[in-house]
N, C-alpha and C positions, 0 to 999 in steps of 0.2 A: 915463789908463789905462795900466794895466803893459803892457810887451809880453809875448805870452802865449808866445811864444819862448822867453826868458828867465827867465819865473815856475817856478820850482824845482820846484815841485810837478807841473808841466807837462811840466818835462825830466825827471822823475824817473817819471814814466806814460809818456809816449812811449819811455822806455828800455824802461824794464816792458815795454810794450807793443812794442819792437820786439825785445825777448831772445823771448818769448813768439813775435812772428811766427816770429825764427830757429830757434826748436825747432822749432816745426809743420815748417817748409820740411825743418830737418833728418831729423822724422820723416818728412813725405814722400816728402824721396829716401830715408830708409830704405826705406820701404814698397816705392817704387817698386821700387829695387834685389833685396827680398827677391821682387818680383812680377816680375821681370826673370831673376831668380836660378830662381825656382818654374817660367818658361814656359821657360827655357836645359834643364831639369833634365827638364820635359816631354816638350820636344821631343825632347832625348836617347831619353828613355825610349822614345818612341810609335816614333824612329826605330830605335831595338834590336829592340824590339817587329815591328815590322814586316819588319827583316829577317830575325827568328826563323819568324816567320811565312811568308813568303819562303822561307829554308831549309826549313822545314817542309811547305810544298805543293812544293816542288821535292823532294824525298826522296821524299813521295807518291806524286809525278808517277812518281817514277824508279822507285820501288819499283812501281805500278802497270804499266809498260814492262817491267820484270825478272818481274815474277808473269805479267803477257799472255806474255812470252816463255817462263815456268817452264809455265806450261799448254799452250802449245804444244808446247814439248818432251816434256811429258807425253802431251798428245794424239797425237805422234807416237809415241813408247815403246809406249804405248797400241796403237798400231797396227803397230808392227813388233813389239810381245812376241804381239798377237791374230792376224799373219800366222805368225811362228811355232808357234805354236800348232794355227793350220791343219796347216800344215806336218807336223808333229809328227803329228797326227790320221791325215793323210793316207799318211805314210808306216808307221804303224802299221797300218791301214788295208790299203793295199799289201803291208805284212809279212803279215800275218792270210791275207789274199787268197791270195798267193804260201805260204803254209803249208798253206793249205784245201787249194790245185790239187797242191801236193805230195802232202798226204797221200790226196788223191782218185787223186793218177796213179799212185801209188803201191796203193793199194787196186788198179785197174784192172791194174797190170801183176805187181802177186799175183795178182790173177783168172785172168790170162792164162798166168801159171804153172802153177797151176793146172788149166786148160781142158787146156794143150801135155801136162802130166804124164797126165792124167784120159785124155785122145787118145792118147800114146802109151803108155801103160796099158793101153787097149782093143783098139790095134794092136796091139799085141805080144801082147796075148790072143790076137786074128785071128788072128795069124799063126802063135802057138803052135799053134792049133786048126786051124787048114790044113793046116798040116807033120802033123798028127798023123792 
């Protein structure tokens, strides 16, 4: 019996057969590398991602801290434009008040003019009317 080593047609399929293994292997590591290459490219991605994300609740965050701050300040505005306001009222208010007693004191001390002229008026009738 031949050795089957050496039978031609034997080394001639084992070649076959081992070109055929080296592709596979060759496609493999393709594979592998294109699926090494796809999770490299992932990862990037998820880690961009994430830091976008990241920046984006941190902006939130921040913008959340500057609007609590913007409302407060508002809420304060709010309250020193509504104490001015009082203010304003009060001293109108005051003015009115302070106009009324003027023109009330003033009425009274025309009254009184008045009364003194009306008095000596009547005196001096008196006394016209005595002398005579």
């Amino acid at each position: 019996m031949a050795d089957p080593m050496t039978d031609p047609a034997v080394v001639a399929r084992v070649a076959e057969l081992q070109a055929a293994l080296d592709r596979m292997q060759a496609a493999a590591l393709a594979a592998q590398n294109e699926r090494d290459t796809a999770r490299a490219e992932a990862a990037a991605t998820v880690k961009l991602w994430t830091e976008h994300v990241e920046k984006v609740h941190a902006n939130h965050h921040e913008t959340q801290i500057l609007l609590s701050a913007a409302e407060k300040g508002l809420a304060r505005q709010t309250v020193i434009a509504r104490a001015e306001y009082e203010r304003r009222c009060a001293a109108e208010r005051l003015a009115a008040g302070r106009q009324t007693a003027i023109e009330r004191l003033t009425e009274q001390r025309d009254a009184a003019r008045r009364q003194v002229l009306e008095l000596n008026a009547r005196l001096l009738d008196e006394t016209e009317a005595a002398d005579a």
